[in-house]
Backbone as CSV, one residue per row, in Angstrom:
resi,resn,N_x,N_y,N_z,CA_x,CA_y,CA_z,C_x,C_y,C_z
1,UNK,-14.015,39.308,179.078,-14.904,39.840,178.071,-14.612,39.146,176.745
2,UNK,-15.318,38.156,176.381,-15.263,37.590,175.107,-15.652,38.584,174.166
3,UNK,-14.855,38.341,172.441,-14.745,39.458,171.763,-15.097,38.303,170.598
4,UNK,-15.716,38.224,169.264,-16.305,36.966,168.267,-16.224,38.108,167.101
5,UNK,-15.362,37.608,166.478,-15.941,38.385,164.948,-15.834,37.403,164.134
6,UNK,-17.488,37.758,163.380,-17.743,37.056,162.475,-17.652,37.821,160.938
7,UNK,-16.774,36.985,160.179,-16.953,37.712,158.830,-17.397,36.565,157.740
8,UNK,-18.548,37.294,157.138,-19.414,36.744,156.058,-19.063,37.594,154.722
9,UNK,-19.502,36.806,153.721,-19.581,37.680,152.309,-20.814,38.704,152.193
10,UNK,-20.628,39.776,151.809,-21.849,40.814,151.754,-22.412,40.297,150.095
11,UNK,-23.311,39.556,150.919,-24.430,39.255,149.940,-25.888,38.957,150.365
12,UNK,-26.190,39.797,151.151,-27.863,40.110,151.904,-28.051,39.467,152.893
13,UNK,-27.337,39.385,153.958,-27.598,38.874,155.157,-28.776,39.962,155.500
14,UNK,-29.631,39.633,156.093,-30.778,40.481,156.481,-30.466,40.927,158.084
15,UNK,-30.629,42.106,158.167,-30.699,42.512,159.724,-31.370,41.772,160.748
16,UNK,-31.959,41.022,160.595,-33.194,40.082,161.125,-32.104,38.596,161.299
17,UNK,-31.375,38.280,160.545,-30.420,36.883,160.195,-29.161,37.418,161.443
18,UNK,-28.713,38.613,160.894,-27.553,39.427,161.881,-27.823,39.471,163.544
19,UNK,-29.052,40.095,163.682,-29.656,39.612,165.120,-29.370,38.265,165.973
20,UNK,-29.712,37.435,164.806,-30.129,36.012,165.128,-28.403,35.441,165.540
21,UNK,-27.574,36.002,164.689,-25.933,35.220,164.832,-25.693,36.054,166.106
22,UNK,-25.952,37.181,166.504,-25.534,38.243,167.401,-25.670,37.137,168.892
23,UNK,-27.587,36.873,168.904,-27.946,36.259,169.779,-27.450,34.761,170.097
24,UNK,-27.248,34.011,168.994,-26.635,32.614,169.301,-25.260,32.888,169.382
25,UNK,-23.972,33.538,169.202,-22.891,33.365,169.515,-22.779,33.471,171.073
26,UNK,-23.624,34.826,171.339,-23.939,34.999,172.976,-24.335,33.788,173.372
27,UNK,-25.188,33.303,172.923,-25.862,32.304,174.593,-25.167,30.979,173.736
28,UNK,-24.305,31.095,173.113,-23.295,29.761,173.037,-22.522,29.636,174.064
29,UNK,-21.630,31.307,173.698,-20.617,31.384,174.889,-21.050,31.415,176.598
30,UNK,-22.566,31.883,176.739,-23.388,31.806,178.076,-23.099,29.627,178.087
31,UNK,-23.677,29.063,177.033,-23.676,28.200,177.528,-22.395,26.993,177.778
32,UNK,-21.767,27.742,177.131,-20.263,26.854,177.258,-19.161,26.995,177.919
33,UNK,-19.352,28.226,177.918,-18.064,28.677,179.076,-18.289,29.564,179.763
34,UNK,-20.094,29.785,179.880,-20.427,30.209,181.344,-19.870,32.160,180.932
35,UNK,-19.993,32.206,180.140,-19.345,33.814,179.745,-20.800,35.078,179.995
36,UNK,-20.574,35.693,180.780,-21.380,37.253,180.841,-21.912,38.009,179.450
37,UNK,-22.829,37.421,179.218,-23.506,37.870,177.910,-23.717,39.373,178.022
38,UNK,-23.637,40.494,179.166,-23.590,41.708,179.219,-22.346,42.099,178.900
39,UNK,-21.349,41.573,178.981,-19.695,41.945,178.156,-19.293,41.097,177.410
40,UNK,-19.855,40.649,176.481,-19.824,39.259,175.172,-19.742,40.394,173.869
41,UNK,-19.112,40.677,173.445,-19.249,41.520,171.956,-19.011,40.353,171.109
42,UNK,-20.265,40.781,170.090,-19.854,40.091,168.415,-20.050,41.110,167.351
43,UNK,-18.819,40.872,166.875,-19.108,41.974,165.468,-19.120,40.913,164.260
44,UNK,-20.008,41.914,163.310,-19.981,41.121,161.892,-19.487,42.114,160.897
45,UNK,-18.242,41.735,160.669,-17.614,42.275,159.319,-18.254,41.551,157.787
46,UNK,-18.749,42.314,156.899,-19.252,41.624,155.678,-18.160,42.554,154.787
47,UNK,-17.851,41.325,154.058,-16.663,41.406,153.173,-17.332,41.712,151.739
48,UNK,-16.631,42.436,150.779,-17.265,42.334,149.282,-16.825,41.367,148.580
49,UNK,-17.249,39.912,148.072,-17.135,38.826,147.267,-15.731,39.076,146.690
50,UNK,-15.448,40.526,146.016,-14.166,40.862,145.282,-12.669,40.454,146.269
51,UNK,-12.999,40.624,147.269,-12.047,40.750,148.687,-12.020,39.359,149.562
52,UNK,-12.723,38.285,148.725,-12.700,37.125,149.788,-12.450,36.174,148.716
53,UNK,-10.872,35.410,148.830,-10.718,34.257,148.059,-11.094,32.909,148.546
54,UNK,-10.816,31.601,148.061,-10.634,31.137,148.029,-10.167,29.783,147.063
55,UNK,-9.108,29.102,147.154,-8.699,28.249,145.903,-7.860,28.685,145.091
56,UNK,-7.566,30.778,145.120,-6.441,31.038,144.556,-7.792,32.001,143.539
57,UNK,-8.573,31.941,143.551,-9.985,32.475,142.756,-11.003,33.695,143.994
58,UNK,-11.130,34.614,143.277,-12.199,35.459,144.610,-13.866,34.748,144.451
59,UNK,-14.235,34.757,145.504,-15.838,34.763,145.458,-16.515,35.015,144.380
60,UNK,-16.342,36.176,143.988,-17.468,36.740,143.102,-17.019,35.880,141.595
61,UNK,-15.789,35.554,141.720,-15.528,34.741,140.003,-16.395,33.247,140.239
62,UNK,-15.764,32.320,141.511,-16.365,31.238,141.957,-18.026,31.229,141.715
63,UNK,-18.677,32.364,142.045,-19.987,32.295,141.879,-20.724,32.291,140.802
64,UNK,-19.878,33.546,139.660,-20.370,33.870,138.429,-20.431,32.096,137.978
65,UNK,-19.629,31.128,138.061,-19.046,30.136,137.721,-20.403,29.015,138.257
66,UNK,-21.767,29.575,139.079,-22.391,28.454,139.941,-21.718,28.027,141.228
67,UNK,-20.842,28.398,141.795,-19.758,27.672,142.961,-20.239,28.298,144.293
């Protein structure tokens, strides 16, 4: 049973976009390693910009910044 978590920044991924990653991680793993897309879980954790660094700087400063 393949298990995929995906974590993005919560900044409006649309339920419609979420679907779409749900469905292609599945039929990636259908197509690559042959994995049972009826026991394939993907979760999407969305993080708040405040809570996701990078560079030693969080998201939400990087952005205020254009980055």
């Amino acid at each position: 049973m393949p298990y995929v978590n995906i974590k993005i920044t919560k900044e409006g991924a649309t339920p419609e976009q979420k679907a779409r990653l749900i469905q292609g991680v599945t039929q990636l793993l259908v197509d690559v390693l042959g994995k049972n897309p009826k026991t394939t879980v993907v979760v999407i954790d969305e993080v708040d910009t405040d809570n996701w660094g990078m560079a030693g700087e969080s998201i939400t400063v990087r952005r205020a910044r254009g980055e």
